[in-house]
N, C-alpha and C positions, 0 to 999 in steps of 0.2 A: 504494500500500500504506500505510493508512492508520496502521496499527498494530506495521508491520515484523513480524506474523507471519510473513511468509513469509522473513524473512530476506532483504530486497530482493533477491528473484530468483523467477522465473517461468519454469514453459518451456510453450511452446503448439504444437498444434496447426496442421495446415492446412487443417484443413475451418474452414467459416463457415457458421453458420444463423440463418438469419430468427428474433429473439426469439418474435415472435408467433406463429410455429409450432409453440411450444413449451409446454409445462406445467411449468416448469424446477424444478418441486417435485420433481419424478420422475425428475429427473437423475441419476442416479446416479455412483459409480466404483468399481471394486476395484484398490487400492493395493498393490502387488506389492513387499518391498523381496529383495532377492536371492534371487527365485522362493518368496518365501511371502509368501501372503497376511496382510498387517497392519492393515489399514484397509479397511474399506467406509462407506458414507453415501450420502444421501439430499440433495436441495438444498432439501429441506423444514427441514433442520437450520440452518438460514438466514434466522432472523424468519420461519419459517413457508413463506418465499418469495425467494428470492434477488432476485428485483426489488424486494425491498421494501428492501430495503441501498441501493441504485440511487435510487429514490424517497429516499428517506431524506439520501442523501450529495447531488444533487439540489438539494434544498429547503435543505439548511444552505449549500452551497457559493453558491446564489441571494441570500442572506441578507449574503453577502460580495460581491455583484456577479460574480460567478465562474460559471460553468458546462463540462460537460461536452462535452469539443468532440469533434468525429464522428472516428473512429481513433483515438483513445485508448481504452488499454486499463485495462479501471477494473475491482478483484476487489469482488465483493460480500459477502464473507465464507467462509470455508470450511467445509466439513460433515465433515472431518477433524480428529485433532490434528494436529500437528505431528510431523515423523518424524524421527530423527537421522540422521545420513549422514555416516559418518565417512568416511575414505579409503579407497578399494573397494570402495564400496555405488552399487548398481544399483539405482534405481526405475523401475517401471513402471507405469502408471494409465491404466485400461480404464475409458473412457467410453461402454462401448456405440455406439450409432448417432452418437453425437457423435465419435469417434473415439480413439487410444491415443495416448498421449506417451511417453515415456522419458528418463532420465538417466543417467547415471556418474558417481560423483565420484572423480576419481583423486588 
């Protein structure tokens, strides 16, 4: 997290898909925070392309002798804003065919 947008923290998923399967422009999610919807996007909101963040971070991190090594998990930017979550807020983000997450914050 390059930027600590996310507030050094992440929750993922247990599906895993082949990039190249993908047109990850069309990714979408709808962002649920205590059963109403707050946030929808596109991964087109994403230099156009979320692999292009990837590319992008890539090419500078090559420039340091550095590279992206295989299981790490690396975000490409978000197509959301940022949502607050105070204590007793439930998110939930529908990824379509990608699959759903959830959190609590107690």
């Amino acid at each position: 997290m390059s930027d600590n947008a996310a507030n050094a923290g992440l929750v993922l998923g247990t599906q895993r898909h082949a990039v190249e399967a993908h047109d990850l422009r069309w990714a979408g999610a709808i962002v649920r925070k205590n059963g109403e919807v707050v946030a929808t996007g596109l991964g087109a909101a994403v230099l156009d392309d979320p692999v292009m963040g990837l590319v992008w971070l890539a090419r500078r991190m090559h420039q340091y002798g550095q590279r992206i090594e295989a299981g790490q998990v690396v975000l490409s930017g978000s197509f959301i804003a940022p949502i607050e979550c105070p204590p007793g807020t439930l998110i939930e983000a529908d990824f379509g065919a990608f699959g759903e997450v959830s959190i609590s914050f107690e």
